[in-house]
N, C-alpha and C positions, 0 to 999 in steps of 0.2 A: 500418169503421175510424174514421168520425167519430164512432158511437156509442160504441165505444173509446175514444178521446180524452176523449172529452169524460166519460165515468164516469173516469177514469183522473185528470183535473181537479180534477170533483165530490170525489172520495175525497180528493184533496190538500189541497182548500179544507177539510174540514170535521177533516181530521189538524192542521193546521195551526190551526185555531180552537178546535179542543178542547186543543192544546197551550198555546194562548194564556190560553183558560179556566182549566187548569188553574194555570197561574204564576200569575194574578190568585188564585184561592183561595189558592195557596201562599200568596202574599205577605201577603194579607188577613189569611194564620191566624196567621203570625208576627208579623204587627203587632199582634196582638190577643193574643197570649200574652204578648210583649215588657211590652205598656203595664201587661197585669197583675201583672205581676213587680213592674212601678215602684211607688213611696210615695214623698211628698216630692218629686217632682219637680216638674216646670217644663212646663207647656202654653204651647206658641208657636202663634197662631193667626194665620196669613197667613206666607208662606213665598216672599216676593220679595224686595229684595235688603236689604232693611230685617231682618224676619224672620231669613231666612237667616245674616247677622253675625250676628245674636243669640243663632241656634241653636250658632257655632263659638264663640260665646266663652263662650258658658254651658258646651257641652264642655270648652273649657278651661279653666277654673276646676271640672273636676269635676263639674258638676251633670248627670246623667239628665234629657233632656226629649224630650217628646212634641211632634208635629207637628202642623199643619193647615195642610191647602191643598187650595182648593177643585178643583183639578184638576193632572194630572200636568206638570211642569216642568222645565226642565234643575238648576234648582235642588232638588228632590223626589229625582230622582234621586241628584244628587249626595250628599245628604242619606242616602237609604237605603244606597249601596253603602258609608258611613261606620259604618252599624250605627244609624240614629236612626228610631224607628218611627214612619211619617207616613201621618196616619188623610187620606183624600183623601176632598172633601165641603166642606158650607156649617158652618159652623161655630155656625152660628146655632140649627141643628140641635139637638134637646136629646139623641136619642140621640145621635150624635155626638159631642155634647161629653160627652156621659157617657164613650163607649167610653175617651176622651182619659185616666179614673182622675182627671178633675176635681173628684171628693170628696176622692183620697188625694193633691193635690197640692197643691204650698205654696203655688205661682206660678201666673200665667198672665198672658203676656203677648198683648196684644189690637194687632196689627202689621199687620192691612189695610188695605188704599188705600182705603179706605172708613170715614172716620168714625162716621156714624149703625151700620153691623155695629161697628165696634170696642165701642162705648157698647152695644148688644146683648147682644154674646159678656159683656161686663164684668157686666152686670148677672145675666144668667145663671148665671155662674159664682160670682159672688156669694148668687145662689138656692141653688145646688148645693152650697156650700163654702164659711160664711158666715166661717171663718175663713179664705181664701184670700188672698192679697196678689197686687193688683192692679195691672197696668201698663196704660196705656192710650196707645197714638200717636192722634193727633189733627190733622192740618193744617191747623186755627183756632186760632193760640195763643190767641185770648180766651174760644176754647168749651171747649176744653182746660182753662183755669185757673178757668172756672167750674163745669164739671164736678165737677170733682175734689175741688174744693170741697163741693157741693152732694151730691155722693152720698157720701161718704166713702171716695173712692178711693185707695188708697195714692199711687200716680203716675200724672200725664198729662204727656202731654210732647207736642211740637213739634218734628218732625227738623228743618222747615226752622229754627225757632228757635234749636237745639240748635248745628246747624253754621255758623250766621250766624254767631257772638262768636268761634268757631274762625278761621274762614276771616280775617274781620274781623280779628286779632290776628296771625294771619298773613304779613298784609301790613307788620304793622310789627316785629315777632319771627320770628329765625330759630329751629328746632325748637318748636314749639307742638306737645306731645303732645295737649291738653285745654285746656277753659275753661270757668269757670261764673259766674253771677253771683251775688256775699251782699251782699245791703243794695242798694246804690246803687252799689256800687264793682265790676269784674270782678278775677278773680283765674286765674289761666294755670298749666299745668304745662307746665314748661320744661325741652328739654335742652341742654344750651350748655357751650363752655369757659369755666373758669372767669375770666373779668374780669380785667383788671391791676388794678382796685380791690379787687379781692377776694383778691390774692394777700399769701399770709402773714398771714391772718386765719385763727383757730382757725373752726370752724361754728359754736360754742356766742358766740364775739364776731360774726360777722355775720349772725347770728338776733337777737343783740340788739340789734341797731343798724338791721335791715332788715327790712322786711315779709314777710318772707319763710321758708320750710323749706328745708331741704338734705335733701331725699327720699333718694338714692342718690349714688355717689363712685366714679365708676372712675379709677386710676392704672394704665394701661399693660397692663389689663388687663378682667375683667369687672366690671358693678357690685357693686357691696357699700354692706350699708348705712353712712351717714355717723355717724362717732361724734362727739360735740361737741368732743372733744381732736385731731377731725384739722386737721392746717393747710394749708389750701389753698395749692395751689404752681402755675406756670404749666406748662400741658399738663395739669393735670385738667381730667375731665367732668365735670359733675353736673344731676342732673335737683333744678329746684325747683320751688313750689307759693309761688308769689309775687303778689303785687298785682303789675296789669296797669301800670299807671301807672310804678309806680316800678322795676322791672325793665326796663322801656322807655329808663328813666334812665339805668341803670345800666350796661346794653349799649349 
């Protein structure tokens, strides 16, 4: 009876591992037809939570993009059961980055918690796809901006940098969608009720008088874009793209 058992086991373990086998081929073969299909797309290389945003908003805005992550994750997952084919591995890898269609792709963004691999993958793919446009995270904003520099990288960027002016602007503005800085000055996208200063002003009179864009205009309703003959009235929304400073004033 124990020898029983125990073949009865044996036979389970390896039905169970060959099923297992088989789903990894499955998946591996779909992900490798999928990425051939694509042209033009988007290689996201690193798929933690940085990556991961990157990969739904490039979906949202339409863009086809390819995965990498060096090993399977809740976020990997989530990612495939969405339809998004993610090649799992170092990325540093040259066949791998090849599998990625890294020749026929536009983009590739380099999004690992690993600096010196980001600056890797970026040069690589720059080997592979010397017309490729290149994003690069980096958590040195001063290696970042000399990088980027220096190699002729489309972008490098700085998440911590990135969300600092945000957070920062934050504190003194309510709805801060975004912020960046031009020149020496920041400038914020903002969504706010419209101001008592601002009421019964055309858009096209408080653009010319204020640092500022009138991006979008909801009344009572969804946004739409702002025409310059609209007049602001009290109880509109609208989202602006204004200097930091003087919208601080104004609210």
């Amino acid at each position: 009876p124990h020898l029983h058992d125990a073949l009865l086991v044996a036979e389970g373990i390896v039905k169970v591992g060959s099923e297992v086998l088989e789903e990894d081929r499955r998946r591996a073969l779909w992900v490798r037809i999928m990425t051939e299909t694509f042209k033009d797309h988007v290689v996201v290389c690193g798929l933690g939570h940085v990556g991961f945003r990157v990969v739904e908003e490039l979906r949202a805005l339409g863009h086809d993009v390819v995965g990498i992550e060096r090993e399977g994750s809740e976020f990997v997952a989530v990612l495939r059961d969405a339809g998004v084919p993610v090649h799992v591995g170092d990325a540093r890898r040259d066949d791998l980055l090849l599998h990625t269609g890294i020749a026929r792709a536009k983009a590739v963004v380099c999004a690992t918690n690993d600096d010196l691999a980001n600056l890797e993958i970026a040069l690589d793919a720059k080997r592979m796809n010397p017309a490729i446009r290149v994003v690069m995270r980096m958590f040195d904003q001063r290696l970042a901006a000399k990088v980027g520099g220096a190699l002729e990288l489309d972008q490098s960027f700085s998440t911590s940098a990135l969300s600092a002016l945000v957070i920062a602007l934050s504190a003194r503005l309510e709805g801060v969608k975004s912020a960046y800085r031009l020149g020496d000055g920041a400038r914020v996208v903002c969504e706010l009720d419209v101001p008592r200063a601002w009421t019964g002003k055309t858009v096209a009179a408080l653009e010319g008088t204020t640092d500022l864009r009138v991006v979008r205009l909801a009344r009572g309703g969804a946004y739409e874009a702002a025409r310059q003959d609209h007049v602001l009235r009290a109880g509109d929304r609208v989202v602006v793209d204004a200097d930091a400073d003087e919208l601080s004033r104004a609210v």
